[in-house]
C-alpha angles and dihedrals in degrees: 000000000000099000092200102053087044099057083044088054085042094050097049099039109024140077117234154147135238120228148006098291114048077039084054095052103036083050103048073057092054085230079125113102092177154344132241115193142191113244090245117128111228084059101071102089106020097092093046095125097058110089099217131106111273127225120194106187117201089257143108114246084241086061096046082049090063089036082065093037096250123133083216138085112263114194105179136013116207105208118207102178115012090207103200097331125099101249098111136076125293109278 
């Protein structure tokens, strides 16, 4: 999977949140489909609890921050509707 075109589809097409904790609390809801995370280690096991396919892309979660436009870090995207891209479960 090319990380990169997907984000991009994802971007365009899908519906999805920005950060830890609007993924947290979408998440505690179930409205999360899955997440998409920054390669970055103390990251692996803190999502444990959301029931949803994790992605982690080989980027830092600065550089999934300007892949979403933002001048921030962005360590994890909740996505709600993958819209055309592969970030969601095997159907």
């Amino acid at each position: 999977m090319d990380y990169n075109w997907e984000l991009g589809r994802l971007k365009e097409t899908g519906k999805f949140v920005l950060g830890a904790r609007a993924t947290e609390k979408l998440g505690k809801k179930g409205s999360i489909k899955a997440l998409v995370m920054a390669d970055e280690p103390q990251l692996k096991g803190k999502y444990e609890d959301i029931k949803a396919p994790k992605f982690i892309v080989p980027l830092n979660s600065i550089q999934l921050g300007n892949t979403f436009g933002k001048p921030f870090a962005v360590s994890v995207v909740g996505v709600i509707d993958s819209g055309v891209s592969q970030f969601r479960e095997n159907e």
